[in-house]
N, C-alpha and C positions, 0 to 999 in steps of 0.2 A: 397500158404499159407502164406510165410513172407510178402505180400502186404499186409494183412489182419490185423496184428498187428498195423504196425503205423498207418490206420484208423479206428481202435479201441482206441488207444491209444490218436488223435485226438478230438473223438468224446466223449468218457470219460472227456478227461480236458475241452471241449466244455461244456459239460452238467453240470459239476462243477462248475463252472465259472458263469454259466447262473443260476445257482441253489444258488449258492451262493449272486450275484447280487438282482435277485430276494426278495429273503428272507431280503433282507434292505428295501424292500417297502410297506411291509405289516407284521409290527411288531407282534409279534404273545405272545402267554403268555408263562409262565418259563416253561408247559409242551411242547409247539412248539417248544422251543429253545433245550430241550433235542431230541425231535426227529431228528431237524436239525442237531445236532451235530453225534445223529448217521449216520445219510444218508450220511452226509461229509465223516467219517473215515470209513465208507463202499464205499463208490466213493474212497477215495484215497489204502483202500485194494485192490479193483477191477483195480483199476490202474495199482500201482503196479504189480499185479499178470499178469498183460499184459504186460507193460516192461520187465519183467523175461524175458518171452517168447521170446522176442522179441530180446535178447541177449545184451539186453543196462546195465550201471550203470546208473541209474539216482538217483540226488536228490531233493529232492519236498519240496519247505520250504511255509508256513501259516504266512503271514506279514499280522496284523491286527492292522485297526486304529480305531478310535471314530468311524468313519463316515460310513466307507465300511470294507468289508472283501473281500480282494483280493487273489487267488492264483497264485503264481509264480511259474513257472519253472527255475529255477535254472542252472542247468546243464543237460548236457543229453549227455553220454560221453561211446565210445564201448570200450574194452579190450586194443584195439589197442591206442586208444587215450590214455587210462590210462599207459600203459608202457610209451607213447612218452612225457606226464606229470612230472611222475616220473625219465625220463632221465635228466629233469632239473633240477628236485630238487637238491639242494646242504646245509646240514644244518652246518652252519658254523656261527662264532660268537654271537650277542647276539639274532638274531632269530633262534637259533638252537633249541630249543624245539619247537616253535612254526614249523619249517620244519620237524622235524621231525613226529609231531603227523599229518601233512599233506599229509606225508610217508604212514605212517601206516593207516590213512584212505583212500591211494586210493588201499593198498595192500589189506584190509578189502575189499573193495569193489570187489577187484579179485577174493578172497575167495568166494565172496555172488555170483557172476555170474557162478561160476563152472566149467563144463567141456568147457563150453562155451570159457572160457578164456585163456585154453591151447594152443591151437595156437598160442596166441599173444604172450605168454610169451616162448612157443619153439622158436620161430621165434627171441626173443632178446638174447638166449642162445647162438644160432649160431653165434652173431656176436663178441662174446666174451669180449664186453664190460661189464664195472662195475664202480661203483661210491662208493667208502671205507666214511663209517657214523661214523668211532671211531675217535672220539677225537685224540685219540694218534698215529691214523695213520695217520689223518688229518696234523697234527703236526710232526709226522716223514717227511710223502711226501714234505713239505713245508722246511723244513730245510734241505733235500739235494737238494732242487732244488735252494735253498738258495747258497749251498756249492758249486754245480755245476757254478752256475753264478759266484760264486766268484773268481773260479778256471779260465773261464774263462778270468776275468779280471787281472787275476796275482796277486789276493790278498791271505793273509792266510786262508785256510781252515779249519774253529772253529768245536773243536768232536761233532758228531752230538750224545747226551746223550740218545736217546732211542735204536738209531740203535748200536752203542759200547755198549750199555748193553744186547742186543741180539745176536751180532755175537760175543761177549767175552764167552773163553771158560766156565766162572765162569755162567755166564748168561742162555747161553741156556740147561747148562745143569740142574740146576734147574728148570728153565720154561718146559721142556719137561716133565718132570712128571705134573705141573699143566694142559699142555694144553690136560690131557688126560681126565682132569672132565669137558671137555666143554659141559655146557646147550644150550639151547634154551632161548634168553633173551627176552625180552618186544620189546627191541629196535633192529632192526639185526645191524648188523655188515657193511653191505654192502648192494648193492641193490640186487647182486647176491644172495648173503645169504638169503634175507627176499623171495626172490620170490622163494628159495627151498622150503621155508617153507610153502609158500602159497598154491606151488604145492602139498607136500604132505597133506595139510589141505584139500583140494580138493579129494586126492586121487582116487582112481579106477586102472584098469589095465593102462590107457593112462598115467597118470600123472608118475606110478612107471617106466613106459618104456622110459620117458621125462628123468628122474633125473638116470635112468642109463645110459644113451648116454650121456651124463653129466661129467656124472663119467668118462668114458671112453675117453673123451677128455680133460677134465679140466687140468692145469699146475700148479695148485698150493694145496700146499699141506694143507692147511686149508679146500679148498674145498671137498678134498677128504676126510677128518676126518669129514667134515660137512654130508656128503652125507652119508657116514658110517652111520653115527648116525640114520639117516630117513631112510636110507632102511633097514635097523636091524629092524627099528620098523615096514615097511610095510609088510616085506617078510623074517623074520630071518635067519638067517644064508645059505639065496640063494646067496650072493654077496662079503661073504668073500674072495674069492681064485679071483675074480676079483678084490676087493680092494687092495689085498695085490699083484697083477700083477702089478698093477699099480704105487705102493708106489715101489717097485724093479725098474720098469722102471725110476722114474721121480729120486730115488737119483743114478739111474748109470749112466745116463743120463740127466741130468737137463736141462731145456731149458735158451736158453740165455733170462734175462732181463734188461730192464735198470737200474735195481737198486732202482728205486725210492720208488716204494711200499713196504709198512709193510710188508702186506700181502706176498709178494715175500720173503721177507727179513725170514719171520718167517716159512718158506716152511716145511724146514728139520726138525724142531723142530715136526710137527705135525707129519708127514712123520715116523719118528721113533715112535714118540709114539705110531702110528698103530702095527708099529713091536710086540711094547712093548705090546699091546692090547693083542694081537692074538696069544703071544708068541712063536712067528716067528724065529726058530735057523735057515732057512735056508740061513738066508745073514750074519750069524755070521766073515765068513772067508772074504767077503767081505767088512765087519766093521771093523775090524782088519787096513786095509790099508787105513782108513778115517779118525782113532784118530787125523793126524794133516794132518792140508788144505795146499794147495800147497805155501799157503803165511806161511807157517811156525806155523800157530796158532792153538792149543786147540779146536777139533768138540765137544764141548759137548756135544748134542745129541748123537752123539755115544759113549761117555761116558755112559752115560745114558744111552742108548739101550744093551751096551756090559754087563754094570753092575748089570742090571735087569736079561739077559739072561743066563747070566755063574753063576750070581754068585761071589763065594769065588774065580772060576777058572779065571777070569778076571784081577787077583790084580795083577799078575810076569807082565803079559803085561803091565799094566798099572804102576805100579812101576817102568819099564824100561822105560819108556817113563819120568814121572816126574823127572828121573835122567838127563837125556840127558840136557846139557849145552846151549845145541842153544834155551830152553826153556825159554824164558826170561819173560813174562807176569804173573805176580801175578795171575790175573782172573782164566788163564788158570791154572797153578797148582793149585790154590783151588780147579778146581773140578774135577780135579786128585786127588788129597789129599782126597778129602770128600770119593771119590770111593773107594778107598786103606783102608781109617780107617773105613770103614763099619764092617772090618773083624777083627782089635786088638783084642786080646786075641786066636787067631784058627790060626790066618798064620804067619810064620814068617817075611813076608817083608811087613804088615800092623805095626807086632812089631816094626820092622826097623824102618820103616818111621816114625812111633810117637814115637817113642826116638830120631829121626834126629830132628823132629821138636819139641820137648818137649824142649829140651836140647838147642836149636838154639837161646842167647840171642840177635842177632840181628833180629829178628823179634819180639820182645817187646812182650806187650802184646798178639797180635794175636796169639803165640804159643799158652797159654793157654787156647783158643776154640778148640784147639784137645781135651781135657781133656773129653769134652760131648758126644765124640765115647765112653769113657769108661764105660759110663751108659746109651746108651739105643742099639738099634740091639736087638745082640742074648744077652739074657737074664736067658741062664742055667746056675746052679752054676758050673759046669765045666767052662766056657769061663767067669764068673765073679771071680772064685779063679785065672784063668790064669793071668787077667788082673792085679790084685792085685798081683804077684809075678812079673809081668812086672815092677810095682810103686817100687816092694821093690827094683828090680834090677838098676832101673834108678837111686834110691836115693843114693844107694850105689858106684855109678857111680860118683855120682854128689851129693859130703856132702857139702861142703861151700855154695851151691846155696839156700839160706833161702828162697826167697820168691815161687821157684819152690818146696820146701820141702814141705810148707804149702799148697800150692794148692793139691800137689801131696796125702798129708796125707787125707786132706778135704775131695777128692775122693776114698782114703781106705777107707774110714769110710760110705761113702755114698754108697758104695758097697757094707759093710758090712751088714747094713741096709736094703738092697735090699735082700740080701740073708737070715737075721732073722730081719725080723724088728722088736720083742722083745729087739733089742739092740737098739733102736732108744731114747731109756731116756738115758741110759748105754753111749751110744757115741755124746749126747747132741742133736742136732739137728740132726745131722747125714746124711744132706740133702748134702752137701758136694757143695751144690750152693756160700757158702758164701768165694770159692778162687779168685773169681773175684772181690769182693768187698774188700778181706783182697791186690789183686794186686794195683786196681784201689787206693785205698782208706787209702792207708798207710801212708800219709802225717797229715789225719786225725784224722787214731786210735792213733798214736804218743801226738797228740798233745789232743787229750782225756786223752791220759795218762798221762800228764805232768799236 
């Protein structure tokens, strides 16, 4: 039966061609010309609907001049050709759109062939390659292979600015909660990434059983938050207690890499945020002995994972840790600090720390962005009168400090407000925004005044 297709498909572009030629020798009127045209896009449906079959992509382009109309064959290209295509592709510098939309049509074209296609793209899964399409990983990869050469040569090694804003405690642990609203983009990610997507666009039982062997081998933890996401939508909540297997194995266990990949680089950050998804207490006790990496620094993802899971109960741990002296990295106390003053106003060692750091005038200005824990979180007037007897206690601490009084006050009032905002003419603006401007900006109002 498959010998039958490409002499079909033969003899169709035969008869087109011949039909087409033809019709330039015996000019016919505008109603012949209409008929022509339909025989043409019924010969090239018919076509078509035989390549289907026949398990090819093809495409069929109409190059027409003055004189003739000619049809060309184009390309004519199986599954397998199409993967071994797209292994070359690489979209970088100023033909990176033009590479990429050539991405995405031959992944379109994988989509349109079907099941037919699944083989070829099972077959590139097992070898575990991948080609990273972001920008920014583009640009990470290349500047520690930069760093590494350099290293080699015994020159200084310059901070590579994507990857220390990723493994800084301040960094990841902020990115861990974004990287939990991850879409589906236009553009994938990777090559790996777009042919998930392909495969579930495809769908059936073969393709959902492709992307769970997948799952089950994959090492990187983007791919497993990828995969998450497509098998929720094929088969819901059949692949949870497998996802979350796997996210326990890959951070008890991590596999060695060489470091170079984003992707690798950003593992853990997704990895938790499954936890955080699924609200996963069972690696709680094991999170515990991850807040700091064996280099001495800040995990924040598990900041982040502890601080979504416990709660208020997270803050003694975490408070002990921001104390500890061998702590030396700004980034990393941030999001220590951020975690701790979630709770101002309900714990006493959230108290603590935002009078440590309200009060702390060698960190300048940056104290006064603790001030923003005190209006938003919990928002009941118990834990908003707490907070405001917290302001009166500090001030009473601390009277000659003028420019902490006024921010301090800006924030009673803004509180206040919150609690009856009938007092919002009563205590002027009452938005309590304007202590950073009265910090920043006192060189100004002075000289407004004068």
């Amino acid at each position: 039966m498959k010998q039958i297709f490409p002499i079909l498909i033969a003899a169709l572009i035969g008869l087109t061609v011949g039909y087409i030629l033809n019709s330039d020798k015996n000019s016919q009127s505008n109603s012949d010309n209409t008929n022509e045209s339909e025989t043409i896009a019924k010969l090239k449906r018919d076509l078509k609907e035989a390549q289907s079959k026949a398990g090819k992509i093809d495409i069929i382009k109409l190059d027409y001049t003055e004189s003739e109309r000619i049809i060309e064959k184009v390309t004519e290209i199986s599954p397998e050709e199409t993967i071994a295509n797209l292994k070359q592709l690489r979209p970088t510098g100023e033909t990176r759109q033009q590479t990429m939309q050539e991405i995405i049509h031959y992944m379109v074209g994988l989509t349109k062939a079907s099941e037919k296609a699944l083989p070829a793209i099972e077959d590139f899964f097992k070898t575990g390659q991948d080609i990273e399409y972001e920008e920014t990983a583009q640009a990470f990869d290349r500047q520690r292979r930069e760093a590494k050469e350099a290293e080699a040569r015994g020159e200084e090694i310059k901070p590579n600015g994507i990857g220390q804003f990723i493994s800084s405690g301040f960094g990841s642990y902020f990115l861990t909660s974004m990287v939990s609203n991850m879409k589906r983009e236009l553009e994938p990610g990777s090559l790996r990434l777009g042919l998930f997507d392909v495969v579930h666009d495809i769908g059936g039982p073969k393709a959902e059983e492709i992307l769970a062997n997948v799952l089950s081998q994959t090492l990187r933890g983007l791919e497993v938050a990828y995969l998450d996401r497509i098998l929720s939508k094929m088969a819901p909540d059949r692949y949870k207690e497998d996802v979350l297997a796997v996210v326990h194995e890959l951070l008890i266990d991590p596999p060695a890499t060489n470091g170079n990949s984003l992707l690798d680089e950003s593992s853990r950050m997704f990895l938790f945020s499954l936890l955080v998804k699924y609200k996963d207490a069972t690696f709680v006790e094991t999170a515990k002995l991850m807040i700091i990496t064996p280099e001495g620094r800040v995990d924040g993802a598990v900041v982040n994972y502890l601080t979504k899971i416990l709660g208020e109960k997270a803050v003694p741990l975490l408070y002990a840790k921001v104390k500890d002296e061998n702590l030396t990295d700004d980034g990393d106390k941030m999001a220590l600090g951020d975690a701790i003053l979630k709770h101002v106003g309900t714990n006493p060692d959230s108290n603590a720390f935002f009078t440590d750091v309200i009060t702390n005038e060698e960190l300048g200005p940056l104290r006064f962005l603790a001030l923003g824990h005190m209006t938003s979180g919990d928002r009941s007037e118990s834990t908003l009168r707490n907070r405001q007897k917290l302001i009166a206690d500090i001030k009473e601490t601390s009277p000659d400090d003028e420019s902490l009084n006024k921010a301090l006050d800006g924030t009673h009032d803004r509180i206040e407000v919150m609690i009856d905002p009938d007092k919002a003419e009563e205590l002027g603006t009452g938005n309590g925004g304007n202590f950073l401007e009265q910090f920043f900006n006192r060189g100004n109002r002075e000289k407004q005044g004068d």
